[in-house]
MIPAFI-588222 format. One record per residue (C-alpha): x, y, z; residue number from 1. Coordinates in steps of 0.1 Angstrom, whole numbers, plus 5000, padded with zeros to 4 digits. Layout:
N
ATOM     X     Y     Z    n
ATOM     X     Y     Z  NUM
...
***
This chain:
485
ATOM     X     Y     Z    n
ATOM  5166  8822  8554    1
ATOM  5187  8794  8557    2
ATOM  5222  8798  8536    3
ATOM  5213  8764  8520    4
ATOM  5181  8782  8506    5
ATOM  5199  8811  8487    6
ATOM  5206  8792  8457    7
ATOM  5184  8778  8431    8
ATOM  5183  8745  8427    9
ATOM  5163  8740  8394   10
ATOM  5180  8759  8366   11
ATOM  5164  8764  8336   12
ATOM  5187  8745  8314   13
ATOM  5182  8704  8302   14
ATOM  5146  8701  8303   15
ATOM  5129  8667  8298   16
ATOM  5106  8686  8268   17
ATOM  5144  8689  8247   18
ATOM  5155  8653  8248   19
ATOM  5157  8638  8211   20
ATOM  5148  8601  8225   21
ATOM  5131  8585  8249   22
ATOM  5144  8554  8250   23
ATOM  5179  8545  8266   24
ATOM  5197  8513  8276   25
ATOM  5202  8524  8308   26
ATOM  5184  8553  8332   27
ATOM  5201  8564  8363   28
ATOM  5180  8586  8388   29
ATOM  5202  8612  8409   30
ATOM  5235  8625  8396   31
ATOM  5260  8620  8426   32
ATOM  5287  8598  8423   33
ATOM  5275  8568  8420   34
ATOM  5246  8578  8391   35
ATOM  5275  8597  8371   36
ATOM  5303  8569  8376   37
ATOM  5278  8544  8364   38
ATOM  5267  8561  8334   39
ATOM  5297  8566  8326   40
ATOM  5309  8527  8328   41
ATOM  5282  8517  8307   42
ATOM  5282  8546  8280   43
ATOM  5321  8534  8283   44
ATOM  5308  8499  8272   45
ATOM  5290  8510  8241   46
ATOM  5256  8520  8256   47
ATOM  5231  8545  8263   48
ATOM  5226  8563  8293   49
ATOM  5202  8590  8306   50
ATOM  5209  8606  8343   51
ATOM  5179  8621  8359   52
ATOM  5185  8646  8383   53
ATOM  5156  8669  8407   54
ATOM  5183  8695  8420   55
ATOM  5218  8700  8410   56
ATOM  5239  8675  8389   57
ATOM  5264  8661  8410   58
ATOM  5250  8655  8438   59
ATOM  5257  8662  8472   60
ATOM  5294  8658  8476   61
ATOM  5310  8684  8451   62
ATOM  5282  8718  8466   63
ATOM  5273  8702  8498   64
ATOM  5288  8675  8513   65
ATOM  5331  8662  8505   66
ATOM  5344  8693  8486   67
ATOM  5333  8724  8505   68
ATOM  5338  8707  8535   69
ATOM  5371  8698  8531   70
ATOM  5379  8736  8518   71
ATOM  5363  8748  8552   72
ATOM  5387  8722  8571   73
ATOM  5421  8730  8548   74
ATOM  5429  8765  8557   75
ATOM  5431  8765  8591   76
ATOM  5451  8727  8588   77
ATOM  5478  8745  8567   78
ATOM  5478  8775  8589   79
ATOM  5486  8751  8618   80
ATOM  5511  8730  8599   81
ATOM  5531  8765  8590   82
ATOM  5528  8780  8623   83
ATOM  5547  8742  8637   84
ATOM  5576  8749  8619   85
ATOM  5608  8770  8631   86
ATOM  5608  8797  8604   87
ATOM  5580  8796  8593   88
ATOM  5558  8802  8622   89
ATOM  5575  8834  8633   90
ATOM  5561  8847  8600   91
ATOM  5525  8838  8612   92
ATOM  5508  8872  8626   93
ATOM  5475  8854  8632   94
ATOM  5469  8818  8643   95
ATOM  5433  8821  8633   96
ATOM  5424  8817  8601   97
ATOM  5405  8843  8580   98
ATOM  5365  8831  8580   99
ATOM  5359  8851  8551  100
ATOM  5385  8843  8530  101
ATOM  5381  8803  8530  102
ATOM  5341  8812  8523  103
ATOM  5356  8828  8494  104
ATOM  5377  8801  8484  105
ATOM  5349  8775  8486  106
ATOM  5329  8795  8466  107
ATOM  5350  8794  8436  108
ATOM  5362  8757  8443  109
ATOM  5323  8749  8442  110
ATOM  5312  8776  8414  111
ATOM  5292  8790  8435  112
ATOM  5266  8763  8431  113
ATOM  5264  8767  8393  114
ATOM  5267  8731  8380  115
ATOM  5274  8739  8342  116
ATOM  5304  8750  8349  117
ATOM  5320  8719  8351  118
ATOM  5299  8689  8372  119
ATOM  5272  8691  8337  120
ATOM  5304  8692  8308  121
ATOM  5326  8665  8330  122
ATOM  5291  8643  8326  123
ATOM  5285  8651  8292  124
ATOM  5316  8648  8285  125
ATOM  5312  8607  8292  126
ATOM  5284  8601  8268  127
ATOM  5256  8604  8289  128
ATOM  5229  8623  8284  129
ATOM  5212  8645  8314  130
ATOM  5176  8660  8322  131
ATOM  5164  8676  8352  132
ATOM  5133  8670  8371  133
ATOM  5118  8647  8399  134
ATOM  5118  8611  8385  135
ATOM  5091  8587  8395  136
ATOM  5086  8549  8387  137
ATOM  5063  8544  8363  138
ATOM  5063  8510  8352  139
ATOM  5087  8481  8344  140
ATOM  5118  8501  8330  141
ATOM  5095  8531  8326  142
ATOM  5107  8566  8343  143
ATOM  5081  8592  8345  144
ATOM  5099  8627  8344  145
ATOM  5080  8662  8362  146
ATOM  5100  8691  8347  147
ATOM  5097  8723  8371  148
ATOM  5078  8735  8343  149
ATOM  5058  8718  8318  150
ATOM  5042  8686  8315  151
ATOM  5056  8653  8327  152
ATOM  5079  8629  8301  153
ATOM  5078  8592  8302  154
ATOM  5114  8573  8294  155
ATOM  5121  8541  8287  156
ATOM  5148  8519  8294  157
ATOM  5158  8490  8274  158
ATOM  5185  8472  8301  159
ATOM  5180  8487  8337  160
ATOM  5166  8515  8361  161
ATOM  5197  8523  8389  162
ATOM  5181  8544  8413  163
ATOM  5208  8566  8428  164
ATOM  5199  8589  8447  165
ATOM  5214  8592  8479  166
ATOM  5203  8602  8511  167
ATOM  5190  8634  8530  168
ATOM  5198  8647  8568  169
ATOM  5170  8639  8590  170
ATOM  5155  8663  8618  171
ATOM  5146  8650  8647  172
ATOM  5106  8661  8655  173
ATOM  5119  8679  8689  174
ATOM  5143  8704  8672  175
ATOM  5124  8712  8642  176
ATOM  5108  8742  8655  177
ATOM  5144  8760  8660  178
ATOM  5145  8757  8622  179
ATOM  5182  8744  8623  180
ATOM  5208  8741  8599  181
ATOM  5217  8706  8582  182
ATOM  5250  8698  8571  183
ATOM  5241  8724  8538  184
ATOM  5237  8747  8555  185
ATOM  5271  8744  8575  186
ATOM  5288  8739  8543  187
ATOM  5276  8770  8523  188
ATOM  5272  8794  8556  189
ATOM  5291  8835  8546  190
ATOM  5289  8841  8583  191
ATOM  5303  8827  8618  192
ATOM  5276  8821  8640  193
ATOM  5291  8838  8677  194
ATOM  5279  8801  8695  195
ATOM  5272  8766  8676  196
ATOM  5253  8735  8692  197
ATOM  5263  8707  8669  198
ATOM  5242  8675  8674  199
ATOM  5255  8643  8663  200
ATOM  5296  8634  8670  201
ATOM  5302  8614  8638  202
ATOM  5320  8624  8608  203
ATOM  5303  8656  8597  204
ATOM  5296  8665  8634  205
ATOM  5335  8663  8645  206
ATOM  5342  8681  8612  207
ATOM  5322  8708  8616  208
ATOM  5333  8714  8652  209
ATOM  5371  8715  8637  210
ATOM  5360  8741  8611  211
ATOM  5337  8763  8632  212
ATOM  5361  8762  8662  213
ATOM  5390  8774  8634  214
ATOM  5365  8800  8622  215
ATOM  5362  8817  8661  216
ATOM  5329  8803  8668  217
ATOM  5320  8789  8706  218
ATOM  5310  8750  8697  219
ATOM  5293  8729  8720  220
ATOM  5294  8693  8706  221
ATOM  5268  8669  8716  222
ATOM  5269  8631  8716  223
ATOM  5244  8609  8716  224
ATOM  5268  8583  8726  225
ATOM  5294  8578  8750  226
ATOM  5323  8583  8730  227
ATOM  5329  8605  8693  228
ATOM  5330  8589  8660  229
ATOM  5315  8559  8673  230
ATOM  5319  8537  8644  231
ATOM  5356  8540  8645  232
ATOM  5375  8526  8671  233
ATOM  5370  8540  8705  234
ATOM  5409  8555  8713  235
ATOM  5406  8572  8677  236
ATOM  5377  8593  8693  237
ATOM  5390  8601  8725  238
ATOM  5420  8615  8706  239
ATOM  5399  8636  8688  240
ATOM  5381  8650  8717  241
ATOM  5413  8658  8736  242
ATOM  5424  8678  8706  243
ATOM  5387  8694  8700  244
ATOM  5385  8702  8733  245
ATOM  5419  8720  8731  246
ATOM  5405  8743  8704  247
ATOM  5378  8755  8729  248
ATOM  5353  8729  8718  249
ATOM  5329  8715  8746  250
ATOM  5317  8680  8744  251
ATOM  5288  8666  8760  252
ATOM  5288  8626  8761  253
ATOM  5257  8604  8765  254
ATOM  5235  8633  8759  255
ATOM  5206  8643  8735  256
ATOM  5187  8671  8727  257
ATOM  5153  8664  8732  258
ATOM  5136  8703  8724  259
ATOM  5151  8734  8712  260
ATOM  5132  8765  8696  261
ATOM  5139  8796  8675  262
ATOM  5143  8830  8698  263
ATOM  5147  8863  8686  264
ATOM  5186  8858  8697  265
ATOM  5187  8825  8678  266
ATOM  5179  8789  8696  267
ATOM  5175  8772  8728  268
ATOM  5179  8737  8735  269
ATOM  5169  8714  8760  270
ATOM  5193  8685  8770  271
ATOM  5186  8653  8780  272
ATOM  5198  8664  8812  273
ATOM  5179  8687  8820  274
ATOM  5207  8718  8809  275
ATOM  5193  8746  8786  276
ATOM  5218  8762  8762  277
ATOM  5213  8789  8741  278
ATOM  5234  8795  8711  279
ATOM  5232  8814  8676  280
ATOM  5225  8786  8656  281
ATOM  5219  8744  8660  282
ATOM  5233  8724  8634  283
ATOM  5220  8686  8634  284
ATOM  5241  8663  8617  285
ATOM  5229  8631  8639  286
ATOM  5219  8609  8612  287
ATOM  5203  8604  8574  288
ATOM  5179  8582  8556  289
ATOM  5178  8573  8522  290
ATOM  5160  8593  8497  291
ATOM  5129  8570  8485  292
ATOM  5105  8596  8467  293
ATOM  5102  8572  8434  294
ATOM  5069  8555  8436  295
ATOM  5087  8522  8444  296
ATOM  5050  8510  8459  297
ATOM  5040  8505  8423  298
ATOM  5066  8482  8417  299
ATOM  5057  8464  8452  300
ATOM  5082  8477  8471  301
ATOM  5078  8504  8503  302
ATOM  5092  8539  8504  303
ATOM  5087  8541  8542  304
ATOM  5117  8519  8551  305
ATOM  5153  8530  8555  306
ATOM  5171  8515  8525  307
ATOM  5160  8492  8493  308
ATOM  5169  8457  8497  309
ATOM  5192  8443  8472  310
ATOM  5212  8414  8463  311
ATOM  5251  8411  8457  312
ATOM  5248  8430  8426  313
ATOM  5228  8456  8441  314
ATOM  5199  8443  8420  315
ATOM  5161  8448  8437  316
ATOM  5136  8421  8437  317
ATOM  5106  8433  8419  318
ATOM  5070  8423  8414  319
ATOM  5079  8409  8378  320
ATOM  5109  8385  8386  321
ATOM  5135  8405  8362  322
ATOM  5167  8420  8370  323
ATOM  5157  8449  8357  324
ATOM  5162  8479  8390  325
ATOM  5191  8485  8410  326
ATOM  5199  8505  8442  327
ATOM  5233  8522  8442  328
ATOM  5251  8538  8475  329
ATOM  5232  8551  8506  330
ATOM  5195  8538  8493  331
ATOM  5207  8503  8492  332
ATOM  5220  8507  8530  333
ATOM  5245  8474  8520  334
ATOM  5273  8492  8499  335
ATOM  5270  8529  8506  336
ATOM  5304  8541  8495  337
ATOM  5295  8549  8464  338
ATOM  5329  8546  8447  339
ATOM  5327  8511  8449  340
ATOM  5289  8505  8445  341
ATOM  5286  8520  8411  342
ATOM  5310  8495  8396  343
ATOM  5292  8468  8411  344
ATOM  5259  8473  8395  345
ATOM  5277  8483  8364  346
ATOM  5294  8453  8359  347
ATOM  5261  8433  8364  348
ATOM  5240  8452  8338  349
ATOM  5270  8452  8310  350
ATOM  5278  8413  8316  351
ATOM  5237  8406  8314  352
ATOM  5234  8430  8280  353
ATOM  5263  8408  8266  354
ATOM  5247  8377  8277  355
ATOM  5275  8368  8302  356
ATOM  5274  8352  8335  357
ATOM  5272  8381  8360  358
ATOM  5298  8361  8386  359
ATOM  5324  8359  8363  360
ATOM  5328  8398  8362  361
ATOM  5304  8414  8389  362
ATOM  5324  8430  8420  363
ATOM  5308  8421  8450  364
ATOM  5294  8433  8480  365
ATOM  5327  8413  8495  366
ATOM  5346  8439  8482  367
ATOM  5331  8464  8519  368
ATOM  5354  8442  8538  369
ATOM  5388  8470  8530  370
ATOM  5369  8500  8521  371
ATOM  5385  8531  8539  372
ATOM  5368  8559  8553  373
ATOM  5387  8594  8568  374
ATOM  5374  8622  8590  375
ATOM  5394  8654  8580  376
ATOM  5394  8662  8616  377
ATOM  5426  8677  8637  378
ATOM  5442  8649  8638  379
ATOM  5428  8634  8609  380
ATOM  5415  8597  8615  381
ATOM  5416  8572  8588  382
ATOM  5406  8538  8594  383
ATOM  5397  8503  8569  384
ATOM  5385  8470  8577  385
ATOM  5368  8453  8611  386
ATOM  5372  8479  8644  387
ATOM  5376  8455  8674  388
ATOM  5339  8462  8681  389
ATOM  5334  8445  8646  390
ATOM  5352  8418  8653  391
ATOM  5335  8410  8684  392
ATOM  5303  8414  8664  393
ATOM  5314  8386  8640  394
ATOM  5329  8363  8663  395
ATOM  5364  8370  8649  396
ATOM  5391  8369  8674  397
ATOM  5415  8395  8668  398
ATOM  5451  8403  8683  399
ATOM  5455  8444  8687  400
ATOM  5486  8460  8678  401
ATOM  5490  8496  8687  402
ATOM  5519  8521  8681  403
ATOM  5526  8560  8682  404
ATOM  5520  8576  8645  405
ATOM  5556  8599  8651  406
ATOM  5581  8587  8629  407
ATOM  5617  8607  8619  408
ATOM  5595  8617  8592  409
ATOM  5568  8635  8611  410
ATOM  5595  8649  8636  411
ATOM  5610  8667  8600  412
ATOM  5580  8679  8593  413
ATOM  5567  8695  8622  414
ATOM  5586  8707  8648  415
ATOM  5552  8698  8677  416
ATOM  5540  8671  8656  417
ATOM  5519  8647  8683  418
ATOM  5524  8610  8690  419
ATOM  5495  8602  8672  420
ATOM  5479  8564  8675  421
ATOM  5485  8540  8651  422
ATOM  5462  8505  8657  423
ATOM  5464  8467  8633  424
ATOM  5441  8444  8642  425
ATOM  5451  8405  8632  426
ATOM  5433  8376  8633  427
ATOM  5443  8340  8642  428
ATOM  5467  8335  8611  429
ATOM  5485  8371  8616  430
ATOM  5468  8382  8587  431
ATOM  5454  8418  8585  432
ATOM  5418  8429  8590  433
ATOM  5415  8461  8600  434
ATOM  5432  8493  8607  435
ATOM  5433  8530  8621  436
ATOM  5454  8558  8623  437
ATOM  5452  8586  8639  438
ATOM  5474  8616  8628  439
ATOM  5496  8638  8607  440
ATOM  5486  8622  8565  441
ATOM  5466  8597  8583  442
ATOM  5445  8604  8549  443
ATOM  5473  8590  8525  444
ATOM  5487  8568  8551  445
ATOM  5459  8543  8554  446
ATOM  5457  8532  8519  447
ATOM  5487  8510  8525  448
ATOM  5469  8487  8552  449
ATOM  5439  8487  8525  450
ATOM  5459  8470  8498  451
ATOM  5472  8449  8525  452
ATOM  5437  8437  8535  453
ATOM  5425  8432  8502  454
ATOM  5455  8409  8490  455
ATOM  5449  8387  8521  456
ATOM  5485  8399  8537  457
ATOM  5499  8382  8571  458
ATOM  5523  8402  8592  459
ATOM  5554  8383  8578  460
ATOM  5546  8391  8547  461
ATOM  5542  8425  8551  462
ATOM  5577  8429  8575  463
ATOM  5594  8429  8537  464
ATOM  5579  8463  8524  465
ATOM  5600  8484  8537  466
ATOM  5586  8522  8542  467
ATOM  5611  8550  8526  468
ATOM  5632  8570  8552  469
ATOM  5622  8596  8562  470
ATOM  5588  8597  8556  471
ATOM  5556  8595  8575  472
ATOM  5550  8559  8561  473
ATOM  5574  8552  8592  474
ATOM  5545  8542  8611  475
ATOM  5544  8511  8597  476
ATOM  5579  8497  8610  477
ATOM  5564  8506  8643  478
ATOM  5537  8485  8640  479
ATOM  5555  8457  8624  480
ATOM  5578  8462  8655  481
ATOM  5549  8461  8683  482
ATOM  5534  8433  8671  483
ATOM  5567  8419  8672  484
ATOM  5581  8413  8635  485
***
């Protein structure tokens, strides 16, 4: 058994047989972020909201996904931020951290997977009103609901239908046969596999290699590309993979897995290459597709493509001409981060209930152009805005601007801090479009150039907000001073 499959994922409280109505203003299928933020906004607003959810509520990021595998990354970070100080490290008897005890630490961080403890009062807590059970499209602002037992509910909703549901690791057809773990299954593991093959060199990949590698385990990391973290900029992944590397990690460039199988000492998998490696387990984490499982072919739309289509308000064009359904976060494949999305559609629904013009309140989709994204890897990498792959893409001519992440700061804080790599990328008029870091509070750092790129801020500008001293936020007057402010 998979760890993934120890829990249960359908408890028996919230059934759809208990609800006292069936009609609400607004119904929200899945309960991750962007399902619970948005029935939140518009319960905020004076309405009614119902959130739908098959498995857990929450969603993904708070059992599966963000939380635990940021409390698998954290120990073994503060470990080797203690053990780079002088006077503190020569109190460390063990570099390595102890496997079991940040297992035990997720597990109360995540309530061991029981969602009433506090993802289902939090929600409550908003005004909305939750149900569990697989939710399918039954009509125009009709939800039919399949409890895990019982008979199937109908809902109705009076303003909108905001499927939110998310997305779900795919498994390639070659490796299914090893039975490998997904990213839940790397994130609610109680045991260290001896050796790990780790497929796919984005985000969760490059995590998971940090956290295994931390944890004692042999990692061999596998991209499909050329380089790691491809959608960030390229030097930001070759610092990673120097560092990885370091910890024991080996990385295989421009290489796939094209077979692997289940043995009775755990899997073997073919490379593209022609190498066969065996290893304890496989973890893919190469890619995801939206989950589409609502009947949306009733409504005249397919479930067999990648994402919904939707406009700037995340609205989807339906059979009947209303702007009745929306998409919100990785099923709409436009505005994924869903911290964002949510408010978009939000806005839309509550302006159209109060009969206002949608574009006179509606966030929109403009708003991906400074959303930040980090990889809790060792260094951390943080990055907002175009990459200068991007800005190629767009025809946008950019000026680079690249400078060491050490500042006095860092040097205070740890005694083998490394330089680090700190990137701006300019366009014609000096103003800022995009930016990386690489580094020590890379995480908090970044946030800086996102306000920056949001207000529409040129270099000079910017040369008169002065970072405090002495801080990490140093890195800035390096940049400032490369680019030559």
């Amino acid at each position: 058994m998979r760890p993934s499959q120890k829990f249960n994922l359908h408890p028996s409280t919230h059934s759809a047989k208990d609800l006292e109505t069936k009609t609400f203003d607004v119904i929200c299928i899945g309960s991750g972020w962007a399902g619970r933020q948005l029935a939140a906004q518009v319960c905020k607003a004076g309405f009614t909201a119902l959130v739908v959810e098959k498995e857990l509520f929450g969603g993904d990021c708070p059992f599966w996904a963000c939380v635990p595998s940021k409390v698998l990354l954290r120990s073994q970070d503060a470990l080797d931020a203690a053990n780079a100080v002088g006077g503190a490290k020569e109190r460390i008897l063990d570099a390595k951290v102890d496997a079991n005890g940040v297992f035990a630490r997720r597990d109360v961080i995540t309530a061991n997977k029981d969602d009433t403890q506090l993802l289902v009062p939090m929600t409550e807590a908003t005004g909305a009103t939750l149900v569990r059970g697989q939710a399918k499209l039954a009509d125009v602002k009709n939800v039919q609901i399949a409890p895990f037992e019982g008979e199937p509910v109908e809902v109705e909703a009076r303003l909108a239908v905001a499927i939110c549901s998310g997305s779900e690791a795919v498994i390639p057809d070659g490796v299914k046969a090893a039975d490998p773990w997904t990213p839940r299954d790397a994130t609610s593991a109680d045991y260290v596999p001896e050796k790990l093959i780790i497929m796919g060199a984005g985000a969760v990949g490059c995590e998971m290699a940090t956290a295994y590698a931390g944890f004692g385990s042999k990692v061999t990391l596998i991209s499909s590309s050329g380089s790691l973290l491809p959608s960030i900029d390229s030097e930001a992944g070759t610092i990673v993979r120097k560092s990885l590397e370091e910890r024991g990690v080996v990385v295989k460039l421009a290489t796939k897995v094209t077979k692997a199988t289940r043995t009775d000492y755990g899997v073997e998998a073919v490379l593209s290459t022609g190498e066969k490696l065996s290893a304890s387990e496989l973890l893919v984490a190469s890619g995801r597709k939206a989950t589409l499982d609502f009947g949306l072919e009733k409504l005249g739309l397919s479930s067999h493509g990648t994402h919904i289509p939707v406009n700037e308000s995340l609205c989807v064009k339906t059979f009947d001409g209303n702007d009745w359904l929306y998409a919100v976060g990785d099923v709409n494949g436009k505005a994924p981060f869903t911290h964002s999305a949510s408010r978009i559609a939000g806005n839309a629904i509550i302006a159209k209930a109060r009969g206002q013009t949608p574009s006179n309140i509606t966030l929109t989709l403009g708003d991906r152009k400074a959303i930040p994204q980090v990889t809790f890897t060792s260094p951390i990498v943080a990055s907002v805005g175009l990459t200068r792959k991007a800005a190629a893409t767009k025809g946008i001519q950019v000026r680079q601007i690249t400078a060491p992440a050490k500042t006095i700061g860092g040097i205070l804080h740890s005694d083998t801090i490394a330089d680090g790599w700190a990137q701006w990328l300019v366009d014609e008029e000096e103003r800022l479009v995009g930016a990386t870091i690489v580094g020590t509070d890379a995480a908090d750092l970044i946030h800086a150039s996102t306000v920056a790129i949001v207000g529409g801020m040129k270099l000079e500008q910017m040369v008169h907000a002065v970072p405090c001293f002495p801080t990490m936020s140093e890195v800035y007057l390096g940049l400032l001073e490369a680019a030559g402010y």
